[in-house]
mmCIF file of the N, C-alpha and C atoms, coordinates in Angstrom:
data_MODEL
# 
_entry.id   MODEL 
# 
loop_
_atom_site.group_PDB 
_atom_site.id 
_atom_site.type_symbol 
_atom_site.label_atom_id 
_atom_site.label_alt_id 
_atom_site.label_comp_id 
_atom_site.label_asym_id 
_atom_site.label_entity_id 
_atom_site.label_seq_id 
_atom_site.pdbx_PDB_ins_code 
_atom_site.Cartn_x 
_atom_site.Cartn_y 
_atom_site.Cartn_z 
_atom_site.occupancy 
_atom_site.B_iso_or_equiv 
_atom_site.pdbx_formal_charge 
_atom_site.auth_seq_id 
_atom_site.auth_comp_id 
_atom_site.auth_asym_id 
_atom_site.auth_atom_id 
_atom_site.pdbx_PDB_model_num 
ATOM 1   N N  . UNK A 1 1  ? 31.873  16.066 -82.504 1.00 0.00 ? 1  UNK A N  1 
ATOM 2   C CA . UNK A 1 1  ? 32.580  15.409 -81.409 1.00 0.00 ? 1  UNK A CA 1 
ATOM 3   C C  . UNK A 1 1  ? 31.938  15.736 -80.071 1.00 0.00 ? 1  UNK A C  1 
ATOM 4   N N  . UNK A 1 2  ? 31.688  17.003 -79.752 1.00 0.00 ? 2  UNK A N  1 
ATOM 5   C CA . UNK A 1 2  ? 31.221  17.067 -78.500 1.00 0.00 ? 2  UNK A CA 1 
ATOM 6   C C  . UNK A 1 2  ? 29.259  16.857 -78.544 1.00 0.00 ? 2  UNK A C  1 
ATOM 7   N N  . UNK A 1 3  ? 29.335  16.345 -79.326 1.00 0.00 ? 3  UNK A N  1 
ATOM 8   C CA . UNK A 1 3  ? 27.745  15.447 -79.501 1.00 0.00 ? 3  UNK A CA 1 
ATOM 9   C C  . UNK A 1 3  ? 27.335  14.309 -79.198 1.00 0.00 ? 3  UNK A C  1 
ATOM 10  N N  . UNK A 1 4  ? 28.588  13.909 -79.613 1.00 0.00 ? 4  UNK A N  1 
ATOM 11  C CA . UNK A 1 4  ? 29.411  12.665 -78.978 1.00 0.00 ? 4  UNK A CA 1 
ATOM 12  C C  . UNK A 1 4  ? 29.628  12.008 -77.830 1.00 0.00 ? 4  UNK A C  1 
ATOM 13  N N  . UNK A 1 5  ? 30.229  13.016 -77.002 1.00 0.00 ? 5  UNK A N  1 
ATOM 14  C CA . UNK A 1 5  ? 30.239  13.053 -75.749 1.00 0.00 ? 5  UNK A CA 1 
ATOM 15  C C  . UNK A 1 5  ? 29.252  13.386 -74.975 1.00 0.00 ? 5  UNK A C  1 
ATOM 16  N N  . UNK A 1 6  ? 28.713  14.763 -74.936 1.00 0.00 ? 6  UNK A N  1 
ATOM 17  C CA . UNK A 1 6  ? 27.307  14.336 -74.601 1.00 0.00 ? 6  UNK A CA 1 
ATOM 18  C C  . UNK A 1 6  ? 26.397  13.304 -74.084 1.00 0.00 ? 6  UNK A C  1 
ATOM 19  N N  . UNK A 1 7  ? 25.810  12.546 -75.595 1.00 0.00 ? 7  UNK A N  1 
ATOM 20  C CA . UNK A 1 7  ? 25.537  11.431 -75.712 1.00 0.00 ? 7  UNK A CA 1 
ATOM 21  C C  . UNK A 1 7  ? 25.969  10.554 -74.664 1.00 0.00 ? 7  UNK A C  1 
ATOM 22  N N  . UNK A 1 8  ? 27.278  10.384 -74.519 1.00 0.00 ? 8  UNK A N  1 
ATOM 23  C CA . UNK A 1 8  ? 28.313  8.874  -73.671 1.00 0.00 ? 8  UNK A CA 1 
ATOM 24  C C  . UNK A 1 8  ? 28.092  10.135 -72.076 1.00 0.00 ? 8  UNK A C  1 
ATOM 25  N N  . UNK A 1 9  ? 27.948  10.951 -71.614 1.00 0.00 ? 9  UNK A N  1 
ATOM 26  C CA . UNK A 1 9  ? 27.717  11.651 -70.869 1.00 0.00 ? 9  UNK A CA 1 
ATOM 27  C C  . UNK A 1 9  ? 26.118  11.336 -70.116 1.00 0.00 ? 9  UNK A C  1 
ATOM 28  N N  . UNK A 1 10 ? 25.314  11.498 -71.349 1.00 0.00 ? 10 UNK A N  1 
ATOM 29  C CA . UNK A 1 10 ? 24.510  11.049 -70.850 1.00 0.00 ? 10 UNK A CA 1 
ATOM 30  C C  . UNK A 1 10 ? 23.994  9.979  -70.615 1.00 0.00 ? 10 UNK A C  1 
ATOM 31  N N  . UNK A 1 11 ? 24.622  8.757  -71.373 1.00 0.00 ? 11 UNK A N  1 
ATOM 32  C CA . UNK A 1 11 ? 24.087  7.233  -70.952 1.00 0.00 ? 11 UNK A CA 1 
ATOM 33  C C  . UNK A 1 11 ? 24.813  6.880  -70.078 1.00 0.00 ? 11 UNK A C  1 
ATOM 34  N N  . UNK A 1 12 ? 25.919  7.850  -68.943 1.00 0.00 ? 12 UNK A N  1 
ATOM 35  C CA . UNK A 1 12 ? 26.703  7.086  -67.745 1.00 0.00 ? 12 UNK A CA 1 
ATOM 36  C C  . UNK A 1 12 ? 25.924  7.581  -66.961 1.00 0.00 ? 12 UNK A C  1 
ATOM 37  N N  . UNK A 1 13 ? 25.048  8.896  -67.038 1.00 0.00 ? 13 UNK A N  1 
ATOM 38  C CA . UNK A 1 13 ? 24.601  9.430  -65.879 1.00 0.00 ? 13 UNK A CA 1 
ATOM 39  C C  . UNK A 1 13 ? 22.953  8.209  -65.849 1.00 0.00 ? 13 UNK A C  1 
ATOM 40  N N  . UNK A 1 14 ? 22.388  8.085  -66.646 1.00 0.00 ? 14 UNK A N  1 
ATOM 41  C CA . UNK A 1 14 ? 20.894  7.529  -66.601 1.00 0.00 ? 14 UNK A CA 1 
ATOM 42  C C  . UNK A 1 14 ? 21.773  6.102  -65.928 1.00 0.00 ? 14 UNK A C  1 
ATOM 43  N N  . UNK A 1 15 ? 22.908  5.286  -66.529 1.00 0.00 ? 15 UNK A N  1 
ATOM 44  C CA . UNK A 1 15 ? 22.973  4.687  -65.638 1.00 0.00 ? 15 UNK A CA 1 
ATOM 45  C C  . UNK A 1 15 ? 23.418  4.262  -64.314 1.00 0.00 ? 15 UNK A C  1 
ATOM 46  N N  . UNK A 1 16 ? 24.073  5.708  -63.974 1.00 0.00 ? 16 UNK A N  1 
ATOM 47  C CA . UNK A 1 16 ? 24.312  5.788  -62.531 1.00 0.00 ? 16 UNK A CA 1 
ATOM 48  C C  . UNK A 1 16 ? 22.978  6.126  -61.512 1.00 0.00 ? 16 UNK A C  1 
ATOM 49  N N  . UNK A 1 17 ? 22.251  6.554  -62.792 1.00 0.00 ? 17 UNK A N  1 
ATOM 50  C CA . UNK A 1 17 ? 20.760  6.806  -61.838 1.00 0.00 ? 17 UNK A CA 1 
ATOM 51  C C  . UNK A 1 17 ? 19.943  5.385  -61.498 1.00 0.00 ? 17 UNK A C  1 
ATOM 52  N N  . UNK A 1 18 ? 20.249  4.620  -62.591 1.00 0.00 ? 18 UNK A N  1 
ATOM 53  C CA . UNK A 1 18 ? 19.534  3.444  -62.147 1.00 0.00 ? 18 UNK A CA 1 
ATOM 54  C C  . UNK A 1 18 ? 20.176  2.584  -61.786 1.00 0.00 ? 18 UNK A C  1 
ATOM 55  N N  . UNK A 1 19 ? 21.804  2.019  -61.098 1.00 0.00 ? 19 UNK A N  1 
ATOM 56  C CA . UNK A 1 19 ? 21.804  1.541  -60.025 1.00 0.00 ? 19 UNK A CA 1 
ATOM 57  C C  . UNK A 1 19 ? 21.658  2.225  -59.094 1.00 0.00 ? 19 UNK A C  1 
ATOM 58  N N  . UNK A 1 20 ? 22.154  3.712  -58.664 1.00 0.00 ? 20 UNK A N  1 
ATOM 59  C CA . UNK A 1 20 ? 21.203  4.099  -57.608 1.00 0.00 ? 20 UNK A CA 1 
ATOM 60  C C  . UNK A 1 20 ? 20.006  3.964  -56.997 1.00 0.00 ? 20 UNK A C  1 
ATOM 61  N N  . UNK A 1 21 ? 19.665  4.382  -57.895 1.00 0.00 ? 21 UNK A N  1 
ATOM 62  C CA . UNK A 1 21 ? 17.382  4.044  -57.894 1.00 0.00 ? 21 UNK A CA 1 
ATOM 63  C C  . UNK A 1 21 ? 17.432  2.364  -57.175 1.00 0.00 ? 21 UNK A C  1 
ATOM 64  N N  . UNK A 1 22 ? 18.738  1.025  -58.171 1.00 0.00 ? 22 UNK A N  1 
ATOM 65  C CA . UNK A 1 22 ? 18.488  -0.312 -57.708 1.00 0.00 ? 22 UNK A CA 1 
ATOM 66  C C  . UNK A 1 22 ? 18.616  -0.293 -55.926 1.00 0.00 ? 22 UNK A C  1 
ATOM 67  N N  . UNK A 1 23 ? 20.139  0.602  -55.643 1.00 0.00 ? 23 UNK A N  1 
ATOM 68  C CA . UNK A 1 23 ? 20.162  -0.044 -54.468 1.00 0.00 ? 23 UNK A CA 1 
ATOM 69  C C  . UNK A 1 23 ? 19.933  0.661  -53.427 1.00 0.00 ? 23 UNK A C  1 
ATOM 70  N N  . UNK A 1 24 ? 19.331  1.411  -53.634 1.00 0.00 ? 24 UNK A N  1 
ATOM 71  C CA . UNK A 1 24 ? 17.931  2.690  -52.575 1.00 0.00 ? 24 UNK A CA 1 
ATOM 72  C C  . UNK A 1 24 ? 17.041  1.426  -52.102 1.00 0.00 ? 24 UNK A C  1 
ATOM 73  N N  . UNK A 1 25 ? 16.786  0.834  -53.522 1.00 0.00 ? 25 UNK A N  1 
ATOM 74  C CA . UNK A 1 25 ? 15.038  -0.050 -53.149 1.00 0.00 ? 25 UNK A CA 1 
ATOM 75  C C  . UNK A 1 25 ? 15.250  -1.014 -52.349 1.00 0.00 ? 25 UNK A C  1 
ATOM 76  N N  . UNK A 1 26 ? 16.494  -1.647 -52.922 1.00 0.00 ? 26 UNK A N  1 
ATOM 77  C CA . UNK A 1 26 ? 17.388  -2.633 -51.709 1.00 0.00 ? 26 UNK A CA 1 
ATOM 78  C C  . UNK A 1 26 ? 17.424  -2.608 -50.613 1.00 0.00 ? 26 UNK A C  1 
ATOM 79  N N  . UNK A 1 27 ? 17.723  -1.694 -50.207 1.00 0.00 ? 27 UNK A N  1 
ATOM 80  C CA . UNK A 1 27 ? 18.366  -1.233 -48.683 1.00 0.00 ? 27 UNK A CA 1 
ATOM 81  C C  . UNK A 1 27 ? 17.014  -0.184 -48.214 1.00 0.00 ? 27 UNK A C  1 
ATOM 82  N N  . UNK A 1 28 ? 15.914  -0.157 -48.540 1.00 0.00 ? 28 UNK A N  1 
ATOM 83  C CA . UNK A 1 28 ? 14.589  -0.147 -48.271 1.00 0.00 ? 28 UNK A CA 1 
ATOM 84  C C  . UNK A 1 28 ? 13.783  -1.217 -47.941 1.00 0.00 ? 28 UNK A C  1 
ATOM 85  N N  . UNK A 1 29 ? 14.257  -2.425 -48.830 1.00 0.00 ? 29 UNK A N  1 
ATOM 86  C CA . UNK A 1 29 ? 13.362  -3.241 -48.661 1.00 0.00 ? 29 UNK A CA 1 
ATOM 87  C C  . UNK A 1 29 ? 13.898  -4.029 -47.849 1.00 0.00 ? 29 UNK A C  1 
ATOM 88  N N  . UNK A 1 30 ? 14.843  -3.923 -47.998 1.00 0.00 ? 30 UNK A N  1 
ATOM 89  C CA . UNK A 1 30 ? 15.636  -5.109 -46.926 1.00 0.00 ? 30 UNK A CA 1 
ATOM 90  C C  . UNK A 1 30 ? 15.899  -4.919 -45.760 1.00 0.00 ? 30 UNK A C  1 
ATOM 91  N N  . UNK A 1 31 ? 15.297  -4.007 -44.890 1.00 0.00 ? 31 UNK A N  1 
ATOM 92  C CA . UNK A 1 31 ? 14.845  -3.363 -43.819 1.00 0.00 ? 31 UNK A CA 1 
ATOM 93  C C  . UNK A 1 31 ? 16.095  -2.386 -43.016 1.00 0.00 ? 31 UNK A C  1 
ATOM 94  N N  . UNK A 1 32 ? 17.221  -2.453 -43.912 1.00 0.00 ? 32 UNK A N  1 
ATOM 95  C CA . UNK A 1 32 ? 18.580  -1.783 -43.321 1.00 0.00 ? 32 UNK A CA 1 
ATOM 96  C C  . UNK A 1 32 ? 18.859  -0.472 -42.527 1.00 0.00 ? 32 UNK A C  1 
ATOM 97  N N  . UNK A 1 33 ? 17.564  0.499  -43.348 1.00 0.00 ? 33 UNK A N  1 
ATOM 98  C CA . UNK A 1 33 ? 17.525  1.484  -42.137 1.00 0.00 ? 33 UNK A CA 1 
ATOM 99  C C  . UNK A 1 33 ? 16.494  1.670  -41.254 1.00 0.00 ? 33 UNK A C  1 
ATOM 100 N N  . UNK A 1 34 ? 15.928  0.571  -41.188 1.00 0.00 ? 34 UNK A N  1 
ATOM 101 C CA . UNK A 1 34 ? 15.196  0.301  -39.934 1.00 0.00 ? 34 UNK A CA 1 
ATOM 102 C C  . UNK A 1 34 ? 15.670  1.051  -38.523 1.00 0.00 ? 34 UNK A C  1 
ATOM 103 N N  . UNK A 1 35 ? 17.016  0.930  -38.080 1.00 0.00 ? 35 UNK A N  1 
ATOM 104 C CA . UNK A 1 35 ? 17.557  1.029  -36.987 1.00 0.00 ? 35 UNK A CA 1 
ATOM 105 C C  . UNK A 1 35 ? 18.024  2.098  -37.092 1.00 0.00 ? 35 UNK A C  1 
ATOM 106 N N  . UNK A 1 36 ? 18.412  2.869  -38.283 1.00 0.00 ? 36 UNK A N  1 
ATOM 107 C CA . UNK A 1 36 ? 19.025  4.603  -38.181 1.00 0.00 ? 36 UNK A CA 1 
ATOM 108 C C  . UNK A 1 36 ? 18.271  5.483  -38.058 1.00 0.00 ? 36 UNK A C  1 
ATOM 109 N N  . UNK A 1 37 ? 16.780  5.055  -38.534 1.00 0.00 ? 37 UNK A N  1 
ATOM 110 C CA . UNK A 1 37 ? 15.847  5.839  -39.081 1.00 0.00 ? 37 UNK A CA 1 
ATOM 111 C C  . UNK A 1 37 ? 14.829  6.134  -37.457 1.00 0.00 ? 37 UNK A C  1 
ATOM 112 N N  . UNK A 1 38 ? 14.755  4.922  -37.133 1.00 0.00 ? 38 UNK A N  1 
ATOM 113 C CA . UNK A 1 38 ? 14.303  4.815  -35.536 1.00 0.00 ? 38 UNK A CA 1 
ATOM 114 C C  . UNK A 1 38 ? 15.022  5.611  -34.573 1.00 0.00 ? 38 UNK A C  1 
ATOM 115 N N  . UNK A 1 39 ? 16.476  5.582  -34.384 1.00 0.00 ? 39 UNK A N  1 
ATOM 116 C CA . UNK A 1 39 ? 17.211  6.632  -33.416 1.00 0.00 ? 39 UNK A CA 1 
ATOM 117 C C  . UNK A 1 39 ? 16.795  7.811  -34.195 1.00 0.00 ? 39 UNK A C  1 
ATOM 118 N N  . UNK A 1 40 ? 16.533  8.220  -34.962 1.00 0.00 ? 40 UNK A N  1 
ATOM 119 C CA . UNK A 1 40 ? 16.247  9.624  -35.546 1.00 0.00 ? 40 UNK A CA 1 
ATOM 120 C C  . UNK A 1 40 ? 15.166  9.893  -35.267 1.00 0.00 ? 40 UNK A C  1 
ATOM 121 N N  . UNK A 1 41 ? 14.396  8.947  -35.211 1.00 0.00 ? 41 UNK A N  1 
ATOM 122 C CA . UNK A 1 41 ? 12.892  9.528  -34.802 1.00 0.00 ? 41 UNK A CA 1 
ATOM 123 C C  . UNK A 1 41 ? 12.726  9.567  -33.640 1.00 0.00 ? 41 UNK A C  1 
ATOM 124 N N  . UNK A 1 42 ? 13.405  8.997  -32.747 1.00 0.00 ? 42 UNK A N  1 
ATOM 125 C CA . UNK A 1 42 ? 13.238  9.572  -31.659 1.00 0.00 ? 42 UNK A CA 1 
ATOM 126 C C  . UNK A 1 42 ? 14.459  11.037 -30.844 1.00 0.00 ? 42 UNK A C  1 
ATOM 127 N N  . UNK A 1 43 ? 15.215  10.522 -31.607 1.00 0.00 ? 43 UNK A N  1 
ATOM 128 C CA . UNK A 1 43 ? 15.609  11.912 -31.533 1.00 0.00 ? 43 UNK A CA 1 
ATOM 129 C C  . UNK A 1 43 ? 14.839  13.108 -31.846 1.00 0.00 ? 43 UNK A C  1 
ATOM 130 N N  . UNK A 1 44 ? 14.626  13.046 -32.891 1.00 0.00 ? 44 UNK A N  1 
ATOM 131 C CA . UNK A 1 44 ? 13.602  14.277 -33.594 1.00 0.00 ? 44 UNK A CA 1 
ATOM 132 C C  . UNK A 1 44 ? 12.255  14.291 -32.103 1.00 0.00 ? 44 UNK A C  1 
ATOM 133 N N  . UNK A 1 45 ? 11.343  13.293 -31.713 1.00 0.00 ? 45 UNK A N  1 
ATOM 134 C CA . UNK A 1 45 ? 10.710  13.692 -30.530 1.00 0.00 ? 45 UNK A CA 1 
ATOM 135 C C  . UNK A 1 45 ? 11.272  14.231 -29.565 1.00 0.00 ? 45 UNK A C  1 
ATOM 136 N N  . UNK A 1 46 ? 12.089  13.497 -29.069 1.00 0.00 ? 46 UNK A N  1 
ATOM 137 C CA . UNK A 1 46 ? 13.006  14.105 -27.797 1.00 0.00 ? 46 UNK A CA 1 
ATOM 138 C C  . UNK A 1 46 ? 12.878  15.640 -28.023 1.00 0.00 ? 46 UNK A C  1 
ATOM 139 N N  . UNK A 1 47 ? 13.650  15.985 -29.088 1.00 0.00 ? 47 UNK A N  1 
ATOM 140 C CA . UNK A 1 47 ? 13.969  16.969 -29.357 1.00 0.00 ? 47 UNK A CA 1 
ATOM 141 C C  . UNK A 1 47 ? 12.681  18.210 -29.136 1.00 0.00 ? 47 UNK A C  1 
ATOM 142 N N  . UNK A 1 48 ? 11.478  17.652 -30.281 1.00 0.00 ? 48 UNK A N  1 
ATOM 143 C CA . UNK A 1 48 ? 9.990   18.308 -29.839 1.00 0.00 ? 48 UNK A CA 1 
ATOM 144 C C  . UNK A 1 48 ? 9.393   18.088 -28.492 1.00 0.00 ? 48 UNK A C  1 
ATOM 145 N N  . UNK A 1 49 ? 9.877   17.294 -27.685 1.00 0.00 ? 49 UNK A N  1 
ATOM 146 C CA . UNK A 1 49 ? 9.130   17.387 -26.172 1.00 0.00 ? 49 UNK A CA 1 
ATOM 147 C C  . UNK A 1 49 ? 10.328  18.343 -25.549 1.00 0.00 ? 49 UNK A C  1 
ATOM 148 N N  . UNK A 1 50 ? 11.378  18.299 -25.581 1.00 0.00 ? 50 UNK A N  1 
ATOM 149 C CA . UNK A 1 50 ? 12.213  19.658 -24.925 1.00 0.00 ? 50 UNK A CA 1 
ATOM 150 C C  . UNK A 1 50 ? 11.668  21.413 -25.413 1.00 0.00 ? 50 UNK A C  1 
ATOM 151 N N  . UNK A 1 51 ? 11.665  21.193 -26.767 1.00 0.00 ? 51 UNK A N  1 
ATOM 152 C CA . UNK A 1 51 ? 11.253  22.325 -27.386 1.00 0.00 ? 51 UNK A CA 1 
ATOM 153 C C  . UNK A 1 51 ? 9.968   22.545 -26.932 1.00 0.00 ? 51 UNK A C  1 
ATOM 154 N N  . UNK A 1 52 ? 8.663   21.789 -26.519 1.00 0.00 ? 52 UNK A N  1 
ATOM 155 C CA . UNK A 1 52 ? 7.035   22.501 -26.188 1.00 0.00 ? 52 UNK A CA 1 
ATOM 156 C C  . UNK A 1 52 ? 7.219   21.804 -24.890 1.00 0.00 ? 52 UNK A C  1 
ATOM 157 N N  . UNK A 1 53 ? 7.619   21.105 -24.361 1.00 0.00 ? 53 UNK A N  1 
ATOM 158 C CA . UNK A 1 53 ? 7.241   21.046 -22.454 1.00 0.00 ? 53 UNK A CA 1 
ATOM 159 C C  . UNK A 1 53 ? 6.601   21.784 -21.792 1.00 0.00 ? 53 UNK A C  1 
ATOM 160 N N  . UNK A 1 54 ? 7.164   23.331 -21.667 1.00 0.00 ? 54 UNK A N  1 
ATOM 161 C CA . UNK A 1 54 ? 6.675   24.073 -21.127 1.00 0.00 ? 54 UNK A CA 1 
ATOM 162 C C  . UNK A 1 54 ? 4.652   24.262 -21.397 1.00 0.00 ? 54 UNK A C  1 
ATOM 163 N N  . UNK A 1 55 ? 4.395   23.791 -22.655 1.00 0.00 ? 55 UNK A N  1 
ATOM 164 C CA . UNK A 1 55 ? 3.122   24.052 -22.906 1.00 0.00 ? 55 UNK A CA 1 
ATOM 165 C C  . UNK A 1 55 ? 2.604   23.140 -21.883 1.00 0.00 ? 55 UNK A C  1 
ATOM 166 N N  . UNK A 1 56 ? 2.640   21.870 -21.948 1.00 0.00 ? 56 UNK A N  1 
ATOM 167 C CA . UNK A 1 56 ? 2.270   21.443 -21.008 1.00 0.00 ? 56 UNK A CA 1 
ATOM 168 C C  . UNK A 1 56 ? 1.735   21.874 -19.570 1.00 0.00 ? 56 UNK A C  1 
ATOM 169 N N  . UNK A 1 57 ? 3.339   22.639 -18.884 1.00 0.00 ? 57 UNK A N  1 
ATOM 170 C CA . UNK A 1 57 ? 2.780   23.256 -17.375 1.00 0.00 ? 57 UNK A CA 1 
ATOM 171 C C  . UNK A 1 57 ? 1.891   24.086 -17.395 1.00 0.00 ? 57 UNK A C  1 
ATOM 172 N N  . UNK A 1 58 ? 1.873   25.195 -18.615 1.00 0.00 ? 58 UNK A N  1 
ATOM 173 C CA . UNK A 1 58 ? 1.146   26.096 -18.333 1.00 0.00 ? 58 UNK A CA 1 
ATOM 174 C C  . UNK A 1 58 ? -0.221  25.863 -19.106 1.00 0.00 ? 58 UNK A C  1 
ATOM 175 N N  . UNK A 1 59 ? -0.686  24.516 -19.596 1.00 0.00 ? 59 UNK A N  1 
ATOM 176 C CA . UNK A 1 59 ? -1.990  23.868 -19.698 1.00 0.00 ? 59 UNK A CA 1 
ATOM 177 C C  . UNK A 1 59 ? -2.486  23.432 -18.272 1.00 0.00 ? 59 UNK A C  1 
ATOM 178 N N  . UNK A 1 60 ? -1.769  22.872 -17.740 1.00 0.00 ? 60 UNK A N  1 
ATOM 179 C CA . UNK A 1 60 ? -2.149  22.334 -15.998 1.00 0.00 ? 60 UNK A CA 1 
ATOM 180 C C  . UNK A 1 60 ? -2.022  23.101 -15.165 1.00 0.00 ? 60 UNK A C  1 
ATOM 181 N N  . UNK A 1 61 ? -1.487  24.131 -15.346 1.00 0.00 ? 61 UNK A N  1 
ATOM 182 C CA . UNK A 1 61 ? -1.477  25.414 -14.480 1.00 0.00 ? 61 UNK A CA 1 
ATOM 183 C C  . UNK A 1 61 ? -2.810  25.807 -14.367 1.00 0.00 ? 61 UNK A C  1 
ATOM 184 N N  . UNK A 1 62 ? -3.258  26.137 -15.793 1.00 0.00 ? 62 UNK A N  1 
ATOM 185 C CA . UNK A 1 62 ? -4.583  27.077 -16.309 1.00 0.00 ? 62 UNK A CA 1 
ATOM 186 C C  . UNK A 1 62 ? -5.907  25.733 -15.526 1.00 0.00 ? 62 UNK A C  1 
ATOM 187 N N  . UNK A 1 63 ? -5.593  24.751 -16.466 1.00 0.00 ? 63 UNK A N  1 
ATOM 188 C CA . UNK A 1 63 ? -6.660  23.779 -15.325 1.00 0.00 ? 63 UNK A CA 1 
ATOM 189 C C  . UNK A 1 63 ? -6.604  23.724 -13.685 1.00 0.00 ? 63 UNK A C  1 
ATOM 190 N N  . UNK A 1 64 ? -5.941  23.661 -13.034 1.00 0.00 ? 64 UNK A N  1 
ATOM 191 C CA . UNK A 1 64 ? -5.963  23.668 -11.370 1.00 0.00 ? 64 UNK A CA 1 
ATOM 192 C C  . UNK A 1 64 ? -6.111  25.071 -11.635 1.00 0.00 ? 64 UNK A C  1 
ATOM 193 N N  . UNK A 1 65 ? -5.906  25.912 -11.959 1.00 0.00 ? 65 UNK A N  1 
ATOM 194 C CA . UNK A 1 65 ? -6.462  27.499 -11.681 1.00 0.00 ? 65 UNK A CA 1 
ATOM 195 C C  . UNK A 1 65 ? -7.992  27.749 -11.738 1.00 0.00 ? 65 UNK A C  1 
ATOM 196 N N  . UNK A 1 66 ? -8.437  27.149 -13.124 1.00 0.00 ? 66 UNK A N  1 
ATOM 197 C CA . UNK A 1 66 ? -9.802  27.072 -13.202 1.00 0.00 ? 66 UNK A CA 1 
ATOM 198 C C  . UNK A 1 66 ? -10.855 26.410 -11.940 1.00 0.00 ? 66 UNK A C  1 
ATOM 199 N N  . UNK A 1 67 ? -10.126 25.437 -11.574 1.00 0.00 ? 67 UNK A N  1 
ATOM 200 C CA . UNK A 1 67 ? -10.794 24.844 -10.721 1.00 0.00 ? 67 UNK A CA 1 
ATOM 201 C C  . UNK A 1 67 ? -10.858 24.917 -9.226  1.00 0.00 ? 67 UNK A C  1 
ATOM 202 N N  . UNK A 1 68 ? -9.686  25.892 -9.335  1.00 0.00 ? 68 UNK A N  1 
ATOM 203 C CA . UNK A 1 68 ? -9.229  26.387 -7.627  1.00 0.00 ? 68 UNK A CA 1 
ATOM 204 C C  . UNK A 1 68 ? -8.540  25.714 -6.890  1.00 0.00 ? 68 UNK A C  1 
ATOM 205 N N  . UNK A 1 69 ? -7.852  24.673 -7.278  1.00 0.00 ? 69 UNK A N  1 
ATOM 206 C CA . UNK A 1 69 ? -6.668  23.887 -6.830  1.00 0.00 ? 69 UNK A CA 1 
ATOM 207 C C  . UNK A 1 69 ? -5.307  24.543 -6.649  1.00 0.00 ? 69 UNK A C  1 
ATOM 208 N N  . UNK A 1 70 ? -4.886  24.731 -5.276  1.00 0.00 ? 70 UNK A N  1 
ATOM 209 C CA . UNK A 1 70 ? -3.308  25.222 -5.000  1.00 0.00 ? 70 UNK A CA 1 
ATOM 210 C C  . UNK A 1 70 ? -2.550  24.032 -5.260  1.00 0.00 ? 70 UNK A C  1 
ATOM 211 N N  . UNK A 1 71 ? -1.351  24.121 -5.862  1.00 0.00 ? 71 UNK A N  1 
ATOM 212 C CA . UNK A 1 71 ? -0.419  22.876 -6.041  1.00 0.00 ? 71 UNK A CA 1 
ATOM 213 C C  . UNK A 1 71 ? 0.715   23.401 -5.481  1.00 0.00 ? 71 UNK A C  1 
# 
């Protein structure tokens, strides 16, 4: 009996995997997170230009220093 089940255990899960798997490809292909995926990516930059900015100044610092420029 519980061989049984199993079995029916495992042919609900393979096919919960493959409408999953169907409507991933769907909503991939059909361009749906186009627009969530975009605010995230720029979030995620935003986020990396707050986090290294500072490299920046103290790259242009070191250049006008090199060169003898007061700013």
């Amino acid at each position: 009996m519980t061989q049984i089940w199993r079995e029916k255990r495992r042919d609900v899960f393979l096919l919960n995997e493959r409408v999953i798997l169907i409507v991933m490809l769907a909503v991939v292909w059909s361009g749906f997170l186009d627009g969530p995926l975009t605010l995230l990516n720029d979030a995620v930059w935003d986020l990396l230009d707050l986090g290294t900015g500072y490299i920046d100044q103290i790259a242009y610092s070191m250049y006008y220093a090199s060169i003898g420029t007061v700013i």
